[in-house]
C-alpha positions as CSV (number, residue, x, y, z in Angstrom):
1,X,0.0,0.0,0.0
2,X,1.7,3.5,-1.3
3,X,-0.4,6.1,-0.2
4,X,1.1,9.4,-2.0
5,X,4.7,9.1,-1.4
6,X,7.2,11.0,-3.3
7,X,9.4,8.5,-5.2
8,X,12.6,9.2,-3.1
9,X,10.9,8.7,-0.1
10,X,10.2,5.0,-1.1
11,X,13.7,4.5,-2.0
12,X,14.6,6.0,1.3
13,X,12.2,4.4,3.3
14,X,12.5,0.6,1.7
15,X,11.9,-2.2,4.7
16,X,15.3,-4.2,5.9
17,X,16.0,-6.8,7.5
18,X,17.5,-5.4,10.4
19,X,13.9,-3.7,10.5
20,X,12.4,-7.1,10.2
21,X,14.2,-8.4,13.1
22,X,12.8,-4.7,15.7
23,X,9.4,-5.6,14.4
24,X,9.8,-9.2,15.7
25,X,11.6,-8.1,18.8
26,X,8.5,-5.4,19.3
27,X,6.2,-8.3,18.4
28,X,7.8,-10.9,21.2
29,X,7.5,-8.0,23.8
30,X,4.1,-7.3,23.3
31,X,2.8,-10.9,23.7
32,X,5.0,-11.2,27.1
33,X,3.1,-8.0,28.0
34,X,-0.2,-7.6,30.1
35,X,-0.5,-3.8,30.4
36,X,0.9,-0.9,28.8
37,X,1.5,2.5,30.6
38,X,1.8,5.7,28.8
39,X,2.7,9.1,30.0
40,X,3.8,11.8,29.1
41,X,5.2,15.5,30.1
42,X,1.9,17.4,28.9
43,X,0.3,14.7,31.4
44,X,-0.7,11.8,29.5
45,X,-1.2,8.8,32.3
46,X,-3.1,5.8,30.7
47,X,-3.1,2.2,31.5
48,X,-4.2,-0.3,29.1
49,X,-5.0,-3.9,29.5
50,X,-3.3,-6.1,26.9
51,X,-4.5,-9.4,28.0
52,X,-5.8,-11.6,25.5
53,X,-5.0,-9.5,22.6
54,X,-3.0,-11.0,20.0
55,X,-0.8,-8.0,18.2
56,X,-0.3,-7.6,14.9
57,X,3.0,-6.6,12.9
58,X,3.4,-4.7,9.8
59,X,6.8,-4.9,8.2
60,X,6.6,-3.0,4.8
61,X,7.8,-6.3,3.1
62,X,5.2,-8.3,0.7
63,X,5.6,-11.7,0.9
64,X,1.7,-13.3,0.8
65,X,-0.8,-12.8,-1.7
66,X,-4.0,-11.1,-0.3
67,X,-1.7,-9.2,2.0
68,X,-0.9,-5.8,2.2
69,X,1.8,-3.9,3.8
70,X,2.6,-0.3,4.4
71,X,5.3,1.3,2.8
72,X,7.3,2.1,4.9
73,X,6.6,-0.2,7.7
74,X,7.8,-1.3,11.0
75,X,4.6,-1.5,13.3
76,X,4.5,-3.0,16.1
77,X,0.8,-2.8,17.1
78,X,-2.3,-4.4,18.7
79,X,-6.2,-3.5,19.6
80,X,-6.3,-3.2,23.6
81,X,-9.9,-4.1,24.9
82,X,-12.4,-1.1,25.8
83,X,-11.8,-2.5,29.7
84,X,-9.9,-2.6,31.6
85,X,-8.8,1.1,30.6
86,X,-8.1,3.7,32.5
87,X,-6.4,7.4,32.3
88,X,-5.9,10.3,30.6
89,X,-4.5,11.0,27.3
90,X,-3.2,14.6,26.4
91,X,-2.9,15.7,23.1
92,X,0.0,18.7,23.3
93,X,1.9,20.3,20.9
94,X,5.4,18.7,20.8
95,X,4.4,15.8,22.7
C-alpha cells in the first residue's frame, strides 16, 4: 500500500532486515506483556490492559498474496480491549 509518497521517499524508506528483526523483537515484547503504561510530560497517564489481545506486525515487506503492507513499515501494534482502561491522554503540541 503507497499512499502518496514521493518516489525518493520509497527508496529512502525501503523495509530491511535489520527492521524485520525490531518488528519481531516489538512483536515478542508485546505478547510477554499484560498492560501498557503511557505518559507523558503534557500529562498523559493511561493504562491499558493487553491481556488476550493478539498483536499484529506490519513490516513493509510483501511476501503473501492477499496481503498488504505499508510502505514504509515497522509497526508494532495491537487492539487493547475497551476495559480494563483507564487514564488520561493529552494531546500537546510537541508531545
Amino acid at each position: 500500500m503507497i499512499s502518496d509518497e514521493h518516489p525518493e521517499a520509497l527508496e529512502r524508506l525501503a523495509p530491511t532486515l535489520e527492521l524485520e528483526a525490531r518488528v519481531k523483537a516489538g512483536i515478542r515484547m508485546l505478547r510477554a506483556a499484560t498492560r501498557m503504561q503511557v505518559t507523558s510530560p503534557a500529562g498523559t497517564d493511561l493504562s491499558v490492559s493487553l491481556e488476550k489481545r493478539g498483536p499484529r506486525r506490519r513490516l513493509g515487506l510483501h511476501r503473501a498474496r492477499r496481503n498488504h503492507q505499508p510502505l514504509a513499515g515497522g509497526l508494532c501494534l495491537c487492539f487493547p480491549r475497551e476495559a480494563p482502561s483507564a487514564g488520561r491522554l493529552v494531546m500537546a503540541p510537541g508531545t
